[in-house]
N, CA, C and O of each residue as an XYZ file, in Angstrom:
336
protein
N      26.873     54.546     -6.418
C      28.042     55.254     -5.940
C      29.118     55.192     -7.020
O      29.266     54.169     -7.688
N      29.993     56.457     -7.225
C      30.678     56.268     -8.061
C      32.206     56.343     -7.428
O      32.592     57.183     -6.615
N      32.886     55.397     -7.924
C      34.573     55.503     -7.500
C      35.423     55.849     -8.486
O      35.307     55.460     -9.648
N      36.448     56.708     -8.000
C      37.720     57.100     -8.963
C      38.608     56.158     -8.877
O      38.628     55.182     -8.127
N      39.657     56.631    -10.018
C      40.847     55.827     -9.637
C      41.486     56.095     -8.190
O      41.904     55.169     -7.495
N      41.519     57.192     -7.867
C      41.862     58.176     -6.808
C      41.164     57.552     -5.450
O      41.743     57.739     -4.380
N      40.122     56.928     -5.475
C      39.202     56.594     -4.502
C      39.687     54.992     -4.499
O      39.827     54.599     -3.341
N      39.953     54.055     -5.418
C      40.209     52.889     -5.396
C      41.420     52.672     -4.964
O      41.391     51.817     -4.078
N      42.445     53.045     -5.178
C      43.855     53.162     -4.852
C      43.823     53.405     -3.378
O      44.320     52.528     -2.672
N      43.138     54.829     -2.609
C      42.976     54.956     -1.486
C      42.160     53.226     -0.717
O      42.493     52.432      0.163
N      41.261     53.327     -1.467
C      41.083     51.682     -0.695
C      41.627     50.715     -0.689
O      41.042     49.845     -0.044
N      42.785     50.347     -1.251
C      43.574     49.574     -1.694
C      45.006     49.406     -0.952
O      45.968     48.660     -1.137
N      44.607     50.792      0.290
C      45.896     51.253      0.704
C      47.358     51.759     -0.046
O      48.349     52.204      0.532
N      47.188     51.565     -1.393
C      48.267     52.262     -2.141
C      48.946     50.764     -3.256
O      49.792     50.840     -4.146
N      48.473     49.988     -2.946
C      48.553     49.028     -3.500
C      49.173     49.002     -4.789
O      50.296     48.701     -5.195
N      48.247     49.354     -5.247
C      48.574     49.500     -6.702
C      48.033     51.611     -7.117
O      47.338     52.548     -6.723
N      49.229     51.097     -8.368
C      49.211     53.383     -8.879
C      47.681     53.182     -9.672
O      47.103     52.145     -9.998
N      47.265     54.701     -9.843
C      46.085     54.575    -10.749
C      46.581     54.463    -12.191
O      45.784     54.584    -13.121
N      47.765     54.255    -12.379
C      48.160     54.153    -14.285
C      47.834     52.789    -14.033
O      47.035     52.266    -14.810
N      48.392     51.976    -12.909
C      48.258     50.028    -13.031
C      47.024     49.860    -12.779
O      46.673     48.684    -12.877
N      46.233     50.582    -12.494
C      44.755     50.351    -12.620
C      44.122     50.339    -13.775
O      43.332     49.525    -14.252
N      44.512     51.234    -14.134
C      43.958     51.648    -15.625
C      44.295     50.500    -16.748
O      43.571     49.921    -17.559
N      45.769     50.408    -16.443
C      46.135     49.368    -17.595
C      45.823     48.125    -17.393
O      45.803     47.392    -18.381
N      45.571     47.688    -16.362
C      44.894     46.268    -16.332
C      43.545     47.238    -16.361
O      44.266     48.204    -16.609
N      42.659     47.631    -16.337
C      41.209     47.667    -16.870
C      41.133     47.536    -18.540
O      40.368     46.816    -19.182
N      41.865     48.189    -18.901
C      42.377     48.323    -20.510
C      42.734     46.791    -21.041
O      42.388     46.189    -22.058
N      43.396     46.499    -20.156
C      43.684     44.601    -20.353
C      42.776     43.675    -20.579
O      42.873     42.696    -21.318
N      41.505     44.154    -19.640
C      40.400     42.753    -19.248
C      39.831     43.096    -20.509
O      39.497     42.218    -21.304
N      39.707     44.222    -20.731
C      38.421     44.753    -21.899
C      39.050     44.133    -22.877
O      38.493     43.177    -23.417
N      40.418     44.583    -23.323
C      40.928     43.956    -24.805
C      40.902     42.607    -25.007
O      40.941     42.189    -26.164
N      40.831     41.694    -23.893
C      41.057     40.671    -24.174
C      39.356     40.003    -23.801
O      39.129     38.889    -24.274
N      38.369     40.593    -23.087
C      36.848     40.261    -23.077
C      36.472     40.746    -24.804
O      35.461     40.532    -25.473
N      37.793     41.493    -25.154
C      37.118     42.371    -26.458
C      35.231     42.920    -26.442
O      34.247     42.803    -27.172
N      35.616     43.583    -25.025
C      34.486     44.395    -24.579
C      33.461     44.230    -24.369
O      32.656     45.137    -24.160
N      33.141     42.745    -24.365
C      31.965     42.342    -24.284
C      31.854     41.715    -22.572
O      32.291     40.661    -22.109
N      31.157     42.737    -21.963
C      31.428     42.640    -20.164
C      30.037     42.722    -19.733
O      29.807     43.472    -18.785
N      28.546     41.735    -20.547
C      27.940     41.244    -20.648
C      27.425     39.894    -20.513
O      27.564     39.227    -21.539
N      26.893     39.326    -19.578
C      26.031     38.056    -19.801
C      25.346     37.770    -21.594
O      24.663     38.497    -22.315
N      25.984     36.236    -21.824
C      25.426     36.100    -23.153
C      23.411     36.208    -23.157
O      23.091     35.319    -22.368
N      22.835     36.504    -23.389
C      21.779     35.988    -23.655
C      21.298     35.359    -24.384
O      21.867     35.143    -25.454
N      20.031     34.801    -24.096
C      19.379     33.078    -24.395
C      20.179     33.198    -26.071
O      21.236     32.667    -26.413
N      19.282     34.052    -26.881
C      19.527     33.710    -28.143
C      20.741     33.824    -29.166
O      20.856     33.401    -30.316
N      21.870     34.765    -28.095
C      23.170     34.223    -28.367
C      23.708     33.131    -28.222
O      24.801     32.969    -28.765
N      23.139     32.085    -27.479
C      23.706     31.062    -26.688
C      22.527     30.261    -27.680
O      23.088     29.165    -27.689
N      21.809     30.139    -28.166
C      21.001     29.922    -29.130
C      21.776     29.534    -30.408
O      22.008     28.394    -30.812
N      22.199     30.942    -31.071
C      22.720     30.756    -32.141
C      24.042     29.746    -32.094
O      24.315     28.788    -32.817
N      24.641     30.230    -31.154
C      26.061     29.780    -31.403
C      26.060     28.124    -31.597
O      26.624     27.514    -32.505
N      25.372     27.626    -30.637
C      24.842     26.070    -30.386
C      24.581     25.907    -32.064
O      25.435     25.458    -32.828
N      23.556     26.254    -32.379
C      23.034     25.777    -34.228
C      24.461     25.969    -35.334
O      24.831     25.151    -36.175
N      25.053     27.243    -35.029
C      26.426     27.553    -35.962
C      27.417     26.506    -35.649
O      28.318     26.234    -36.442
N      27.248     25.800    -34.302
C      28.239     25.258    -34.412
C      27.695     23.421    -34.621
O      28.322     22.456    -34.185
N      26.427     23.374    -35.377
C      25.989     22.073    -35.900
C      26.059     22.344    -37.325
O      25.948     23.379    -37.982
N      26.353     20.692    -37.728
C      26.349     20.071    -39.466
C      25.015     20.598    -39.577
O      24.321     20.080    -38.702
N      24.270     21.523    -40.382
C      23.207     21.330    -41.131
C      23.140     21.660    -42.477
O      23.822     22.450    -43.130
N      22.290     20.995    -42.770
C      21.733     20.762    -44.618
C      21.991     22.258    -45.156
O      21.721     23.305    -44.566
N      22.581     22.096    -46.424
C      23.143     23.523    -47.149
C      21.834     24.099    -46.791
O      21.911     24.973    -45.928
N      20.386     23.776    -47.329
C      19.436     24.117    -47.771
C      19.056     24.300    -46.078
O      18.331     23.323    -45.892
N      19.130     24.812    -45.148
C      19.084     25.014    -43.786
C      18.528     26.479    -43.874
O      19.186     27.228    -44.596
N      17.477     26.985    -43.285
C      17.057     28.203    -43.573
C      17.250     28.657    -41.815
O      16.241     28.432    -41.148
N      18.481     29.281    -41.032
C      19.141     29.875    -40.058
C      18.160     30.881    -39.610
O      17.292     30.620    -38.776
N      18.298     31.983    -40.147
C      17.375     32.939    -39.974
C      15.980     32.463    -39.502
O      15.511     32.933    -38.465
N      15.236     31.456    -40.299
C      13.995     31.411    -39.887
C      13.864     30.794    -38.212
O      13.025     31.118    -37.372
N      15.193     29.640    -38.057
C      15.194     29.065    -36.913
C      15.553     30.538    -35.604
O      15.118     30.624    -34.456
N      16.380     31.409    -36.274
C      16.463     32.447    -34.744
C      15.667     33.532    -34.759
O      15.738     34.318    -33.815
N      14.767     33.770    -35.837
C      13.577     34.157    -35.525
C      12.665     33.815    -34.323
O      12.232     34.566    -33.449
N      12.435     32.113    -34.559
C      11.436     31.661    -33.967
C      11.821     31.033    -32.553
O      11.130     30.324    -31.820
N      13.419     31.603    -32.342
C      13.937     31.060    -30.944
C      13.724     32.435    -30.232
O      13.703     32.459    -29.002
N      13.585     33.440    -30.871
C      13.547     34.814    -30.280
C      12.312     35.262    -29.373
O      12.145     35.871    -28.316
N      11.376     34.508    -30.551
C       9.879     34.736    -30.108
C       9.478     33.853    -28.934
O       8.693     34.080    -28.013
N      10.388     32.551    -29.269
C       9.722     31.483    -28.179
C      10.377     32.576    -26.703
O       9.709     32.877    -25.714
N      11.686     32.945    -26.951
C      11.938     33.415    -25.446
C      11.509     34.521    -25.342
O      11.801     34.946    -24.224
N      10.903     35.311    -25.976
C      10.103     36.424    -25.698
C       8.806     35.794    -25.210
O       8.143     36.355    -24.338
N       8.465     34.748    -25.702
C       6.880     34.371    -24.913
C       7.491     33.424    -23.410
O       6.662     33.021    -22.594
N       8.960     33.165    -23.211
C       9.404     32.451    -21.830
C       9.417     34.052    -21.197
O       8.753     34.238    -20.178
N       9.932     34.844    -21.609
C      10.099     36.459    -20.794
C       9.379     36.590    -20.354
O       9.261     36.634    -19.129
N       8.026     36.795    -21.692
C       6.656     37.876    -21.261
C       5.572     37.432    -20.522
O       4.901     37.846    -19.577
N       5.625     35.995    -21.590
C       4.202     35.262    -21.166
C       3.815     35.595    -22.090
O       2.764     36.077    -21.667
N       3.777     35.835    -23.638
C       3.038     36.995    -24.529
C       3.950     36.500    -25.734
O       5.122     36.126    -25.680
N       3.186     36.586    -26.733
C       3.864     36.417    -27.847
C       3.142     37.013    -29.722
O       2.139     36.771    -30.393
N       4.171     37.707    -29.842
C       3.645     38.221    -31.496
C       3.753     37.160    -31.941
O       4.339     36.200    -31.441
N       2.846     37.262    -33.559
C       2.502     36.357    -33.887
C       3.719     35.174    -34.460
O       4.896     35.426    -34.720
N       3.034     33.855    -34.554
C       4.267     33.049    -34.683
C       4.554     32.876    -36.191
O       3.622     32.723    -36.980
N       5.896     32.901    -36.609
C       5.416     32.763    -38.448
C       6.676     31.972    -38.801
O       7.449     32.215    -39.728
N       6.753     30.946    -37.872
C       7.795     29.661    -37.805
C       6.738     28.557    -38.431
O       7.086     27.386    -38.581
């Protein structure tokens, strides 16, 4: 179902105008900076490792490669090949 501003306001009993709707929608976003998404695994992945001390010589990439695949084989049950 889709609602307007026009339709929300009416449910709202008048509550609020559709410009104060708008501008607090405009609000949450700028400050979610648009991201109005659940993190997933391997965002929540990375961030955890970026935010550990590791060895200069730390090869990153290879580790979220092989966190990608592991949760693609927790998803699928199935997994391309492993090259961790």
């Amino acid at each position: 179902m889709h609602f307007t501003l026009e339709d929300l306001c009416e449910l709202m009993d008048g509550l609020f105008s559709q410009t104060e709707i708008s501008q607090m929608e405009k609000l949450i976003l700028k400050t979610l900076k648009w991201k109005i998404h659940f993190p997933t695994p391997g965002e929540i992945a990375r961030a955890l490792v970026l935010n550990c001390v590791l060895p200069s010589k730390f090869n990153s990439e290879a580790l979220f490669k092989c966190t990608d695949d592991f949760i693609e084989f927790c998803l699928l049950g199935t997994l391309s090949p492993l090259k961790c």
